[in-house]
C-alpha positions in Angstrom: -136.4 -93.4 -94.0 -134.1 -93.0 -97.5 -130.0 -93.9 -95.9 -127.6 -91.4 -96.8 -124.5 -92.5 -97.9 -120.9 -92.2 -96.4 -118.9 -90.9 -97.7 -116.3 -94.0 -97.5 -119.1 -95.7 -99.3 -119.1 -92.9 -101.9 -115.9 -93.6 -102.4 -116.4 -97.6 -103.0 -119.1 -96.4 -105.2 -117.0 -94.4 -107.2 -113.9 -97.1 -107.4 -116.1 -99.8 -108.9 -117.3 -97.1 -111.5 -114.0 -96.2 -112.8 -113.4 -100.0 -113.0 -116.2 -100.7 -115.2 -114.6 -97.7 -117.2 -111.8 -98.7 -118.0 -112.5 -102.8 -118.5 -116.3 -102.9 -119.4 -117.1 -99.9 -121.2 -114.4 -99.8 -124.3 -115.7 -103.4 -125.2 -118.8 -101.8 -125.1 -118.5 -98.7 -127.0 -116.9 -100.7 -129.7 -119.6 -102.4 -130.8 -121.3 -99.0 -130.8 -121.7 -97.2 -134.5 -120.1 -94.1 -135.3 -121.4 -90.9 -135.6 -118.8 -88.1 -136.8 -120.8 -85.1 -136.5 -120.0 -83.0 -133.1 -122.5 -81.9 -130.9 -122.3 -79.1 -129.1 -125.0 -77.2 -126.9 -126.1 -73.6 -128.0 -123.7 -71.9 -126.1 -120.5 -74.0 -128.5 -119.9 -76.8 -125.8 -118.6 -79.5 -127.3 -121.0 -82.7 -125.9 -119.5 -86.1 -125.9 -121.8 -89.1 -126.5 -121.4 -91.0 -122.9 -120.4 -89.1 -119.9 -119.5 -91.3 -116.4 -118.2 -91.2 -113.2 -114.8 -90.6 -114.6 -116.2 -87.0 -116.3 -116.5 -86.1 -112.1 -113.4 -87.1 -111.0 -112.4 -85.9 -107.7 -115.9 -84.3 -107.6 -117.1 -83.4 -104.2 -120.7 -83.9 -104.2 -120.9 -81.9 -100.9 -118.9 -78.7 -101.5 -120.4 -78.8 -105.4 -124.1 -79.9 -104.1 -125.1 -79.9 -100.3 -128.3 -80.9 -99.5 -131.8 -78.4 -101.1 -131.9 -75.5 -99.0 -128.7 -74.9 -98.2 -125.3 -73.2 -98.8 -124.2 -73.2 -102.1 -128.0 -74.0 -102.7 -127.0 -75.9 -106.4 -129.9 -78.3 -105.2 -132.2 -75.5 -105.0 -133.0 -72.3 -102.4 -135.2 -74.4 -100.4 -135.3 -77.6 -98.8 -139.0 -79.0 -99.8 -139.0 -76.5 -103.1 -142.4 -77.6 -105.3 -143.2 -80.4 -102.4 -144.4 -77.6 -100.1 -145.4 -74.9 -103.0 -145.3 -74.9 -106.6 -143.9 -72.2 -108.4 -146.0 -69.3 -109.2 -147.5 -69.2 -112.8 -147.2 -66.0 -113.6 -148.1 -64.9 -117.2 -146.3 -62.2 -119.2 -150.5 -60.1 -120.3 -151.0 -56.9 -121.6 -152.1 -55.4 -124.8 -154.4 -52.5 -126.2 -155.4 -50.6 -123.1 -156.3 -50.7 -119.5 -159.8 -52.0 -120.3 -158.5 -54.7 -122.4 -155.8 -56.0 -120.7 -157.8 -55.8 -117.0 -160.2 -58.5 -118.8 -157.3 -60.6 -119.8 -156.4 -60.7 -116.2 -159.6 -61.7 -114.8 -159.4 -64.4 -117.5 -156.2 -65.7 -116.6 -156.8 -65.8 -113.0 -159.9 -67.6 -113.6 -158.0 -70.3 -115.3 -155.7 -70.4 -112.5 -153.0 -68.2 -113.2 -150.9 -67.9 -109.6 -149.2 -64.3 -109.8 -149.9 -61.2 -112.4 -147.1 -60.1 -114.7 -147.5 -56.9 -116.9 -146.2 -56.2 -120.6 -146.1 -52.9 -121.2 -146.2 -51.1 -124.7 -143.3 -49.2 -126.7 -144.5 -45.9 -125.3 -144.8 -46.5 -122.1 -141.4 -48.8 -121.7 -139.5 -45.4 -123.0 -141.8 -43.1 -121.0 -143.7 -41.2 -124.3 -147.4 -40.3 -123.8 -150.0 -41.8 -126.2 -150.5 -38.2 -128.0 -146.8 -38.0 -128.4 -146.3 -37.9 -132.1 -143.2 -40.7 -131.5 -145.8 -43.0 -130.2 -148.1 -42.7 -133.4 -149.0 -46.1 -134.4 -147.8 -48.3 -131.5 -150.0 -47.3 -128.9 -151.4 -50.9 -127.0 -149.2 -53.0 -130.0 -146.9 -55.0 -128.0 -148.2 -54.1 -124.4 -150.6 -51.9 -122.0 -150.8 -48.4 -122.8 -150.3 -46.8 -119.0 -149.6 -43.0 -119.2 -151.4 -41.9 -116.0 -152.8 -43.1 -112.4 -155.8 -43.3 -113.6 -155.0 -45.6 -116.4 -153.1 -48.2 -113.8 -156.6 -48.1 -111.6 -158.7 -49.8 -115.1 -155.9 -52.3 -115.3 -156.8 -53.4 -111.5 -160.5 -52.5 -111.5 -162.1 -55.3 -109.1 -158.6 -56.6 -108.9 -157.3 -56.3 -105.2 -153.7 -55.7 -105.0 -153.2 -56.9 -101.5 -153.8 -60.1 -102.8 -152.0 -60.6 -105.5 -148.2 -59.9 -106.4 -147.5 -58.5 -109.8 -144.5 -58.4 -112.1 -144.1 -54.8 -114.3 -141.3 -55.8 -117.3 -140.5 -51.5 -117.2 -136.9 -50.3 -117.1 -136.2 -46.7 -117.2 -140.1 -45.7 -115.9 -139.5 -47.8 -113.0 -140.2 -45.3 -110.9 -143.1 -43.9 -112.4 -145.0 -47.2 -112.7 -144.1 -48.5 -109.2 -145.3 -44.9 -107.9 -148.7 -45.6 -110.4 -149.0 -49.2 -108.4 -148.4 -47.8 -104.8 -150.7 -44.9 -105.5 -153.7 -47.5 -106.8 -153.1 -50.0 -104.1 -153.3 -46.8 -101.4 -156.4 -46.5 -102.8 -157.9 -49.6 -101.9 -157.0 -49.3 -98.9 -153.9 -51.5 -98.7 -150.8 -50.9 -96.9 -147.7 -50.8 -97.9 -146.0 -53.4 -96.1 -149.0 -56.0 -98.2 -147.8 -54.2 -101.1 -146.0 -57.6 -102.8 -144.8 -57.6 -106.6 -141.6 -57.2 -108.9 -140.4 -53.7 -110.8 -137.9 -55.4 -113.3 -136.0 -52.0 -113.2 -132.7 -53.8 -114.6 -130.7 -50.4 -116.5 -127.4 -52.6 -118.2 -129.1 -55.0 -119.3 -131.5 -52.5 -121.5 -128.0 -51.4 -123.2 -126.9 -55.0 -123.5 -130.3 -56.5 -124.7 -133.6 -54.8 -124.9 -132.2 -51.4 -126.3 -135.4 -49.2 -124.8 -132.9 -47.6 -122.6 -133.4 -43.5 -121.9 -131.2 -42.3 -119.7 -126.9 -42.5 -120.2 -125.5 -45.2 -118.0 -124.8 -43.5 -115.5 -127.7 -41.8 -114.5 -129.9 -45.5 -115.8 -127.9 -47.2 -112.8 -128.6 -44.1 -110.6 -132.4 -43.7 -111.2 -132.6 -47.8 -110.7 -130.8 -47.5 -107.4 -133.0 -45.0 -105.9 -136.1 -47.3 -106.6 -134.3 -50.2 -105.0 -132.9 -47.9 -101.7 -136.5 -46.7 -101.6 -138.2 -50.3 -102.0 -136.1 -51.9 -99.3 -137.2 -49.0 -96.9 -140.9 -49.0 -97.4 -141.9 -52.0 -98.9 -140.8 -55.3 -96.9 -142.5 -57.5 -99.9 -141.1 -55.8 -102.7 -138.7 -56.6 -105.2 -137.5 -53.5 -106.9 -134.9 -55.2 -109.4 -135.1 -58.5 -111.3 -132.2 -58.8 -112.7 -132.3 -60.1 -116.2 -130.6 -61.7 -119.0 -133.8 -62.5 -120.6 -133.4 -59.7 -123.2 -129.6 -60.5 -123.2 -130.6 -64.2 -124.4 -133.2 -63.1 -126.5 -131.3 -60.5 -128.6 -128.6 -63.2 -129.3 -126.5 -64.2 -126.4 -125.7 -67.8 -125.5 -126.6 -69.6 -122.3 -123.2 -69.2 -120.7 -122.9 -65.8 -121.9 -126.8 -64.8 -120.2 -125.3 -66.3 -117.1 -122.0 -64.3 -116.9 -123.4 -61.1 -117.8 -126.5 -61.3 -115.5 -124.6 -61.9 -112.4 -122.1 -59.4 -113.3 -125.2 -56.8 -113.7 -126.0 -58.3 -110.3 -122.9 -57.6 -109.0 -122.4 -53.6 -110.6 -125.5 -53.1 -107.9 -124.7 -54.7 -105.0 -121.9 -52.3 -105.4 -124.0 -50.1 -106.3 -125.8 -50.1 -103.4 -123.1 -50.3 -100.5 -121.1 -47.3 -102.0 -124.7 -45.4 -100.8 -123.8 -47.3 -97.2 -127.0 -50.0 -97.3 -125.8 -52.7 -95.5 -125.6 -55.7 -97.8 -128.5 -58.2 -95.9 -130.8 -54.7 -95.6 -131.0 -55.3 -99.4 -129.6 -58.7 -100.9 -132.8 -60.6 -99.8 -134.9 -58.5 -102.4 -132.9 -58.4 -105.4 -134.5 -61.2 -108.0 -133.5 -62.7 -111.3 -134.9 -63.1 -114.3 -134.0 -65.6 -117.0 -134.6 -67.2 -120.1 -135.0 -71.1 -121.0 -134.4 -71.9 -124.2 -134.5 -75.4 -126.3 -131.1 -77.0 -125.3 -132.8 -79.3 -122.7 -129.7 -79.7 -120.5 -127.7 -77.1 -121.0 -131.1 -74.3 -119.3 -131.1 -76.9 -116.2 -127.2 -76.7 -115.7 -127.5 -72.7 -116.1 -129.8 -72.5 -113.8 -128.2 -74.7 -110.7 -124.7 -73.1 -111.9 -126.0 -69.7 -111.4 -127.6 -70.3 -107.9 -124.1 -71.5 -106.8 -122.2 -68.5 -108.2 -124.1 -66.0 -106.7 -124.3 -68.0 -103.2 -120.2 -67.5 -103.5 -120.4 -63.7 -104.9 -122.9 -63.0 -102.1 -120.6 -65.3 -99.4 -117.1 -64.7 -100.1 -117.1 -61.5 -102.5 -119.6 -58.8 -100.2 -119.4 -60.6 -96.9 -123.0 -61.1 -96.3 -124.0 -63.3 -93.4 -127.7 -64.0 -94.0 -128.5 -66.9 -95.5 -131.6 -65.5 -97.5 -128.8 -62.9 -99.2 -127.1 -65.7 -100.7 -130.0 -66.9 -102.5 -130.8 -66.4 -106.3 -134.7 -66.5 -106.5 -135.3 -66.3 -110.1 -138.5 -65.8 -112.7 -138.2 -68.0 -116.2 -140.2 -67.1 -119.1 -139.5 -69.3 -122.1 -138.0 -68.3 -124.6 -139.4 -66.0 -127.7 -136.7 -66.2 -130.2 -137.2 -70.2 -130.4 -140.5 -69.7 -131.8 -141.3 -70.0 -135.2 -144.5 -68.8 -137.7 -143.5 -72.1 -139.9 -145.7 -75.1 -138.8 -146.9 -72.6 -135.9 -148.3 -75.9 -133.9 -144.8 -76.8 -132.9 -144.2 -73.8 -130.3 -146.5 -75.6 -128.1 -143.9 -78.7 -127.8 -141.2 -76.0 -127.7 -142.7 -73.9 -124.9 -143.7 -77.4 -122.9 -139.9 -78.6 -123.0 -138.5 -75.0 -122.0 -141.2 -75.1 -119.4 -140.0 -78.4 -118.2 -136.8 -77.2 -117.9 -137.4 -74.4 -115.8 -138.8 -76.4 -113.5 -136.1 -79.2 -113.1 -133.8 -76.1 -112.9 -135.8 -75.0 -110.1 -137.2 -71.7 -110.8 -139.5 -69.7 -108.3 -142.3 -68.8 -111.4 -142.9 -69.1 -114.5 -144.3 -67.7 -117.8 -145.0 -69.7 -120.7 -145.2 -68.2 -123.9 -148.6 -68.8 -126.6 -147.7 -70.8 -130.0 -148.8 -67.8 -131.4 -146.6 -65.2 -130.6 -144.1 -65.1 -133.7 -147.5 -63.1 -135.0 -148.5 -60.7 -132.2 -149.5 -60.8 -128.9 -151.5 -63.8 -127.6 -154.9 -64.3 -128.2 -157.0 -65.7 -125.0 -157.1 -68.8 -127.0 -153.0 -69.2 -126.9 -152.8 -67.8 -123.5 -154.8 -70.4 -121.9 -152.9 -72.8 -123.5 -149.7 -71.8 -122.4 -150.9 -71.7 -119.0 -152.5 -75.0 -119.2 -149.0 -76.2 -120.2 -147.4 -75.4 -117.3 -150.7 -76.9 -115.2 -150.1 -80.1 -116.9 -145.9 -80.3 -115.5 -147.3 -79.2 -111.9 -149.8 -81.8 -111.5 -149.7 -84.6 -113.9 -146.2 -85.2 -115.0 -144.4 -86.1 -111.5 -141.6 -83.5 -111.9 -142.6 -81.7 -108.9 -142.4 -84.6 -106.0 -139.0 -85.0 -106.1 -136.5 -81.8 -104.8 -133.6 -81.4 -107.7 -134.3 -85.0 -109.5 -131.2 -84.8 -111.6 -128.3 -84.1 -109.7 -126.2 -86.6 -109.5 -126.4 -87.2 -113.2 -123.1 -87.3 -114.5 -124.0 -85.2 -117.3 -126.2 -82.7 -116.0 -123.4 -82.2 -113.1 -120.5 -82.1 -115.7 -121.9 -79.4 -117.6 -123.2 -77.3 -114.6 -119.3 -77.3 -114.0 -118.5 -76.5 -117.2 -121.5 -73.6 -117.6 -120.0 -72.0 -114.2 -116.4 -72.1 -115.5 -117.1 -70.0 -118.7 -119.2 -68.0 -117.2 -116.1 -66.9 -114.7 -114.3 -66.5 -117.5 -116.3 -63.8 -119.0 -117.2 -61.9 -115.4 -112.9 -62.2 -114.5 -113.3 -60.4 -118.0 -115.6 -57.6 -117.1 -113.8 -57.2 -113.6 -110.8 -56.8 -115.6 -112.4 -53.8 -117.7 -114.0 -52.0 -114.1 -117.1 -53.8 -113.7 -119.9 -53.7 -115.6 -121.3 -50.1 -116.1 -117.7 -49.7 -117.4 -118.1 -52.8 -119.7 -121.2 -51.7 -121.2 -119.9 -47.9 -121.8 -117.2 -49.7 -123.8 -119.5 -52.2 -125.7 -117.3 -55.1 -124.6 -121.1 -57.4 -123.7 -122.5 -55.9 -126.7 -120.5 -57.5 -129.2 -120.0 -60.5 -127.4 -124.0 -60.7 -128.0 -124.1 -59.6 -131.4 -121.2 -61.8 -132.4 -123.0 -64.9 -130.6 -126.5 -63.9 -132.4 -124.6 -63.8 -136.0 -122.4 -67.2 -135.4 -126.0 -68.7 -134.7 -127.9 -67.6 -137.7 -124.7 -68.7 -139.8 -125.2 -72.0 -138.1 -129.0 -72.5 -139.0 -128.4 -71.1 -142.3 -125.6 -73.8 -143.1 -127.5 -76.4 -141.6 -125.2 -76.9 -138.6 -127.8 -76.0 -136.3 -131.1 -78.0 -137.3 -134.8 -76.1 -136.2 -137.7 -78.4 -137.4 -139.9 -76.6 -139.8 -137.5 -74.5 -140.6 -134.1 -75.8 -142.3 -135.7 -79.4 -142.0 -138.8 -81.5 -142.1 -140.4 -78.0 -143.7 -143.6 -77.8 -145.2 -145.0 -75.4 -147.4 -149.0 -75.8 -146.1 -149.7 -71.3 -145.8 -153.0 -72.4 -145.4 -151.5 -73.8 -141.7 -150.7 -70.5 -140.7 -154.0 -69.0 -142.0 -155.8 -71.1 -139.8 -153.7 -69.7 -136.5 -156.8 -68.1 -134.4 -155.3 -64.6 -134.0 -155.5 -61.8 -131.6 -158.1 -58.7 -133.1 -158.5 -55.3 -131.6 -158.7 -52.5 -132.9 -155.2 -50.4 -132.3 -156.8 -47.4 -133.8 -159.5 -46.9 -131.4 -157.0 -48.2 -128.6 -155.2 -45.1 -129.6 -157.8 -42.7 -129.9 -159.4 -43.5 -126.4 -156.0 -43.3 -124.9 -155.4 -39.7 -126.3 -158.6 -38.7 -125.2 -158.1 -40.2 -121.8 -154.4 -38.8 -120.9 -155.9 -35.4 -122.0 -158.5 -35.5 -119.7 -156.4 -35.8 -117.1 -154.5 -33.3 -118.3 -158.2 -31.2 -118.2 -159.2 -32.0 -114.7 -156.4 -32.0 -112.3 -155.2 -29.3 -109.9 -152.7 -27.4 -111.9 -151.3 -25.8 -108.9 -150.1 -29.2 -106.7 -149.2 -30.9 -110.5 -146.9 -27.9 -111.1 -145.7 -27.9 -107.7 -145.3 -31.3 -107.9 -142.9 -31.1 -111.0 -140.7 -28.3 -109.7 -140.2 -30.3 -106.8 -139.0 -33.8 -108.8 -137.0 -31.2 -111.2 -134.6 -29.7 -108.1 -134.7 -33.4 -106.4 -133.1 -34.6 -110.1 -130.5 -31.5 -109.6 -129.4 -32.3 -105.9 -128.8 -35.5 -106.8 -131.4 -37.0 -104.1 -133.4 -40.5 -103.9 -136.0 -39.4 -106.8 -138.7 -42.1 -105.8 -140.9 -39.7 -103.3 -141.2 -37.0 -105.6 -142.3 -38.9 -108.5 -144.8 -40.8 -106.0 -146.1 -36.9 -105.3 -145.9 -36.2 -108.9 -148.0 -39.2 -109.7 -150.3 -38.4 -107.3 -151.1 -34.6 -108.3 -151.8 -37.2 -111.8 -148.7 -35.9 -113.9 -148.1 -38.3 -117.2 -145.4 -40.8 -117.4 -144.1 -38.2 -120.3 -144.4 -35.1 -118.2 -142.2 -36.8 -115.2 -140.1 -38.4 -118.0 -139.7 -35.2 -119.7 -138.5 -34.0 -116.2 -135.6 -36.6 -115.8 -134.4 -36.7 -118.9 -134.3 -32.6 -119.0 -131.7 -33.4 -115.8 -130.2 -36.4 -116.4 -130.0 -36.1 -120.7 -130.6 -38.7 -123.2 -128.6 -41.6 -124.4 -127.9 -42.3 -127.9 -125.8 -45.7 -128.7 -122.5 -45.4 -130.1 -120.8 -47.5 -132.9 -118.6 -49.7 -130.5 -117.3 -51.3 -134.0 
């Protein structure tokens, strides 16, 4: 059995460190040659070229780190992590429609693919039916085209849904899809307490990031909460929010400022959420992240461990919550997009491995890896598999996995998780400051933080401050390389065309009576101001469109346009 230090002996350890400090290591860094350029990480921190025990001074490694599995959990949410279970591999799939992207499921959990994660296209993330004239031409381009029930049972034909979980990446449809999932899975028979599965149903963030917000803040935030209230009530295995500054990082944002304005999203619904008198450890154990990990090696694995730790504290000391499962931040990783290139395509694969590899010494709960391919279009099954295999290759050939948290201790890696969390309290003492963060986002204060961030990068790369092989060095000027990348074909046109025909036979053969009914009654829910989630169930059920309930809701609640916040 491993001996656990003292901490006397800590101590001794410690002393003898800083005296090899301050005698051995100047003689030693003498004789070492210079190199005048600073380093910094992505998010501007400035990275010296040794770090030591005398970069942790006074550091106490068991109020900072504890032991995996417990409180502040910086070593990770539970004590065996990957020894007992591997993370889930869960990869981002959809494109075309329901028939398409059902077969690229089957495929992937052939290959081994651990959990089912759903991309959904432009139409359907904003709630516009297929014969919509806005969603001319985009119909199945970047996702699944789902407009009706019946469209949600082809995407799970011969898939059963108690025994699977599955991620839908939808925002202000939330409701409608989650209602399309819990209708198909009553049809095969499976109750709702097997029911198991993430709605990302994250409003701020849309207005921060992703942009396919709807609804005005306000009524985004309300609309989310009612799916969570709902969630927590009727589906024990559930998580109706994951939380995300993916789509903060990828429109721009920097590692520390994904952290900060993440948690503080976190934070805007736990409030949320006890101003509608849940009690905080009724809910907290279902709320879920979602984040990104991009190419800074060290600074993704310190973002991670520093954000378990905050949101142990905010959970702790800020809400009072007494569970210890409330004070955990389970989290999802997909690597990240905007880090992949078109020149020298090839090298996305090493990109997406070392991302991939960071998630998992940052300890994430799953994992999606992105295809070399993507700077094009959506993965072909080609690109897919490899990205899966990538993350098959970490779990069972690399090692990583056997050992809980291998890094801590490392003076670097624990240096900069200090420094991560410390800006990152910086900007949420900033958002507290303006009211939280529905009122920060109606101002545009994380807006510009992101679009400032996103323009001081580009500068950097363009200046050659910020090197990205193959593209400001070690290019190449080989097109026939990207020729030669084995793309995705189908054809959207007939996508689209069989998806208008579909959604209008639906329209054709349901009872017009119940859908109406149906409607009426989501329309006067809306206008009380009531939990909306069982009338759009109903309204799903009597086979209404994601447009016609849409239509509904925004007819209520209005429309959001963005504002110049310049």
């Amino acid at each position: 059995m491993a001996k656990l230090y003292s901490r006397e002996a800590l101590e001794e350890i410690l002393r003898a460190y800083r005296e090899w400090e301050e005698n051995i290591l100047p003689q030693w860094l003498s004789r070492m040659p210079e190199r005048q350029e600073e380093f910094t990480t992505l998010s501007g921190i400035p990275v010296k070229r040794l770090y030591t025990p005398a970069d942790l001074k006074d550091y106490d490694y068991m109020e900072k780190l504890g032991v995996p599995g417990a409180y502040p959990f910086t070593r990770g949410i539970h004590a065996t992590m990957y020894r007992a279970r591997l993370w889930t591999m869960r990869m981002f799939s959809g494109y075309g429609g329901p028939e398409e992207t059902n077969e690229r499921l089957k495929m992937l959990i052939k290959a081994g693919e651990t959990g089912l994660s759903l991309a959904f296209d432009n139409p359907t993330l904003v709630g516009v039916d297929p014969d919509d004239p806005l969603a001319e031409g985009a119909v199945g381009v970047v996702g699944v085209s789902v407009p009706t029930l019946v469209d949600m049972e082809i995407v799970f034909r011969d898939i059963n849904l108690g025994e699977v979980t599955t991620n839908m990446t939808i925002n202000p449809p939330a409701p409608v899809l989650l209602s399309f999932y819990v209708a198909v899975a009553e049809k095969q028979g499976v109750s709702y307490d097997r029911i198991g599965g993430t709605t990302q149903n994250d409003p701020l963030k849309e207005f921060i990031g992703q942009k396919t917000h709807v609804f005005p803040p306000e009524a985004a935030v309300k609309v989310a909460m009612d799916v969570i209230e709902w969630s927590v009530k009727n589906l024990p295995k559930w998580n109706p929010i994951s939380i995300s500054g993916y789509h903060i990082r990828e429109a721009g944002a920097t590692a520390v400022q994904e952290l900060a304005f993440t948690l503080a999203d976190g934070i805007e619904y736990v409030r949320q959420l006890i101003a509608r008198g849940l009690d905080v450890d009724e809910f907290a154990p279902r709320l879920s992240f979602f984040f990104d990990s991009h190419i800074n090696f060290f600074e993704e694995i310190a973002k991670f461990r520093a954000a378990r730790r905050m949101w142990a504290r905010i959970m702790k000391e800020w809400f009072g919550a007494k569970k210890p499962r409330s004070w955990w931040l389970r989290f999802h990783v997909q690597t990240a997009g905007c880090s992949l290139y078109p020149q020298q395509p090839w090298l996305n694969i090493v990109r997406t491995a070392l991302e991939a590899l960071a998630a998992v010494l940052g300890g994430c709960q799953s994992l999606h890896t992105n295809a070399f391919d993507e700077p094009f279009r959506v993965p072909s099954e080609f690109a897919a598999k490899i990205a899966l295999r990538t993350q098959q290759i970490i779990a069972y050939e690399t090692g990583v996995a056997d050992v809980i948290d291998p890094l801590a201790g490392s003076y670097f890696v624990e240096w900069l998780t200090d420094e991560m969390e410390e800006r990152a309290w910086r900007y949420i003492e900033r958002i507290e400051s303006l009211g939280g963060m529905l009122e920060a986002v109606k101002k545009g204060y994380p807006q510009r933080e992101v679009e400032e961030a996103a323009y001081r990068f580009q500068r950097e790369v363009e200046e050659g401050r910020r090197f990205i092989v193959g593209v400001n060095i070690f290019r190449e000027e080989d097109v026939e390389e990207v020729r030669r990348v084995p793309l995705l074909e189908f054809n959207q046109e007939e996508v689209e065309r069989r998806q208008k025909e579909r959604v209008r036979k639906v329209r054709s053969m349901r009872d017009e009576a119940r859908w109406r009914r149906a409607l009426d009654e989501l329309r006067g829910a809306a206008e009380r101001g009531d939990n909306i989630m069982p009338y759009v169930l109903n309204a799903v059920k009597a086979y209404a469109t994601i447009g016609e309930i849409m239509g509904v809701l925004k007819d209520v609640y209005g429309t959001y346009v963005e504002p110049p916040y310049y």
